[in-house]
C-alpha positions as CSV (number, residue, x, y, z in Angstrom):
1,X,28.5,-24.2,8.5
2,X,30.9,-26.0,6.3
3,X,32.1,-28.1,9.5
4,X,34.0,-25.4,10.8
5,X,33.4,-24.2,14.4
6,X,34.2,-21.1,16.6
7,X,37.8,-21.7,17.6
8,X,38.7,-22.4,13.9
9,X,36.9,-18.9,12.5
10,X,38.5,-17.3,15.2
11,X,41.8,-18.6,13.9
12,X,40.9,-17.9,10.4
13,X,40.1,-14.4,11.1
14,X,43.4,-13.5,13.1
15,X,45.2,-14.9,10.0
16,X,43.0,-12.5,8.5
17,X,43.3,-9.6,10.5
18,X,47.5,-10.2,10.6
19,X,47.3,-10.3,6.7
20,X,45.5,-7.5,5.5
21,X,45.8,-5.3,8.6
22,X,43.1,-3.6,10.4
23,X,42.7,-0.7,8.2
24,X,42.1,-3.1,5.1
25,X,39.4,-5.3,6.5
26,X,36.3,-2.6,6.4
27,X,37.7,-2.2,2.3
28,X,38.0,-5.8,2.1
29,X,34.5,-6.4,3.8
30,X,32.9,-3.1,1.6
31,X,33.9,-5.2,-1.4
32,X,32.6,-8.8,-0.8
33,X,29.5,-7.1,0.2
34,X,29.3,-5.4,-3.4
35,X,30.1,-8.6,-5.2
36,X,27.4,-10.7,-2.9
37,X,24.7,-8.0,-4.1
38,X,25.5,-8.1,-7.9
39,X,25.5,-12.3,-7.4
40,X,22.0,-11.9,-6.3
41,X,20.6,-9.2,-8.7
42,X,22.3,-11.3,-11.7
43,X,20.0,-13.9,-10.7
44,X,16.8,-11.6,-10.4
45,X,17.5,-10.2,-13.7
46,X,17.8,-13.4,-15.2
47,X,14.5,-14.5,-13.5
48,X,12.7,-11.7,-14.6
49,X,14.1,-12.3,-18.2
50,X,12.7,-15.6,-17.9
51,X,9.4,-14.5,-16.6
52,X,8.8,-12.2,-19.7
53,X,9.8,-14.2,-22.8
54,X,7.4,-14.8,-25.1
55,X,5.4,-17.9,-24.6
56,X,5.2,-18.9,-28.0
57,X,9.2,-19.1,-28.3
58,X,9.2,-20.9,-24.6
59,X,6.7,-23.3,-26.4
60,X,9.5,-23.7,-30.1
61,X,12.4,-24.6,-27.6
62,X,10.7,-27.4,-26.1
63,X,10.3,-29.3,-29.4
C-alpha cells in the first residue's frame, strides 16, 4: 500500500489522533466516507450516461 507499513500508519494516525482529537476523528471519518461514495456514484452516473446515448451521435463523433 503505497510503500508504507504498520509502524509508519501507526505513526501517521497518532499524529492524527493528537491533531484533530478523539472526538473529531468519527466527524472526520463520517466525511471521507461521504466524499468516497459520491467519487464512485459520479462515475456510475457517468457510465450510465454513456451507456444510453444515442448510437447514431456515438457513431457522428467518431468521424
Amino acid at each position: 500500500m503505497f510503500g508504507i507499513g504498520i509502524p509508519e500508519l501507526l505513526i501517521i494516525l497518532v499524529i492524527i489522533l493528537i491533531i484533530f482529537g478523539a472526538g473529531k476523528l468519527p466527524e472526520i471519518g463520517g466525511a471521507i466516507g461521504k466524499g468516497i461514495r459520491n467519487f464512485k456514484k459520479s462515475f456510475q452516473e457517468q457510465e450510465e450516461i454513456k451507456n444510453t446515448e444515442d448510437p447514431e451521435k456515438i457513431e457522428e463523433k467518431k468521424k
